[in-house]
N, C-alpha and C positions, 0 to 999 in steps of 0.2 A: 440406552441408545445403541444404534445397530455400530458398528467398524466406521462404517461409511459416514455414517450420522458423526462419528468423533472428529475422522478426518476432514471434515467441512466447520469443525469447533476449534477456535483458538483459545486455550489456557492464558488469562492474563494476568500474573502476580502483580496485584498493587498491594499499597500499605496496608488497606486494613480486610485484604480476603482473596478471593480470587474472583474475575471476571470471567463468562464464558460466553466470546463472542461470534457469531459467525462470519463467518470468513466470507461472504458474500456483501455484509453490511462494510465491511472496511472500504474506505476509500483513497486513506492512503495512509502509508508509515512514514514516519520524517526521525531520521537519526538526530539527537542530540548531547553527545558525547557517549557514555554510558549507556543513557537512557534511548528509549523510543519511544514516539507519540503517537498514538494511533488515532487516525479521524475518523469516524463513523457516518451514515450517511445520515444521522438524525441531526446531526452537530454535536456530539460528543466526544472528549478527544480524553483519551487514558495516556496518562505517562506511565512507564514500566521500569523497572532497572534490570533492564538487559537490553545489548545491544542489538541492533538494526539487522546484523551478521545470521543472528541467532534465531531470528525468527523467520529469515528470509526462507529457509530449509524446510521449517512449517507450513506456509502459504503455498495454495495450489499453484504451481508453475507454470497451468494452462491460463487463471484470471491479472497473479500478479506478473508484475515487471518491472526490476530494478533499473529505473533512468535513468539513477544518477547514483554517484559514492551515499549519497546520504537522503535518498528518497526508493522508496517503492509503491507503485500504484495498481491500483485495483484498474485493468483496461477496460474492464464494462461498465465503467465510471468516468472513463472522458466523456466533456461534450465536445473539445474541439482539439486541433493543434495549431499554437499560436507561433507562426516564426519572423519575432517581432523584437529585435533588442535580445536575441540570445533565443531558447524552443524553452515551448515552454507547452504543459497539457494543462488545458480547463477542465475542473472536475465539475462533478455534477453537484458539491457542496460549494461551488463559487471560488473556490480554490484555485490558485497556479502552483503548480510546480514546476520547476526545471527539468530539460530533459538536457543531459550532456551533450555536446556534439558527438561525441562514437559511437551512443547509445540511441541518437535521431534516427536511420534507418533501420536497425533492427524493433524501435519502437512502431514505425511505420507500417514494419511488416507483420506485427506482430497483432497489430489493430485489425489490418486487412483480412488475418486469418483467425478473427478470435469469434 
């Protein structure tokens, strides 16, 4: 695979091997202590033991964006923004996640220019 081809590949240690996922399929990362889960857009979700931190450095910083301490989403994967009892992004797996209040208008802006 070409540089470019790697860099659009995320390395997943699980338990019993490695996953190699692209980074176009993720829809989102959800911190959960340690670990992270990653949701895919088939409905497949990988837990990892490494945290949310670590990967965040990985991920193209043109599709993701960290909304919240303990989420990161794929933005070419909203279908909407819900500001309804807190913000919140629908993804395109029927998912919500939170977006922070601080992190609401640079997600907005971030939508506008992706």
């Amino acid at each position: 695979a070409s540089k470019k081809d790697r860099s659009e590949i995320l390395e997943l240690q699980v338990k019993d091997g490695i996953i190699f996922l692209r980074q176009k399929e993720i829809v989102s990362v959800h911190a959960s202590g340690n670990y992270s889960e990653f949701c895919l857009e088939n409905g497949a979700k990988h837990l990892v033991s490494k945290s949310i931190k670590e990967y965040e450095s990985q991920l193209d910083p043109k599709l993701f964006f960290r909304c919240h301490h303990s989420h990161i989403i794929n933005l070419s994967k909203v279908e909407r923004f819900v500001s309804h009892d807190g913000f919140f992004a629908k993804m395109t797996d029927g998912s919500q996640v939170d977006i922070s209040r601080k992190n609401k208008d640079l997600f907005l802006e971030r939508l506008k220019n992706l």
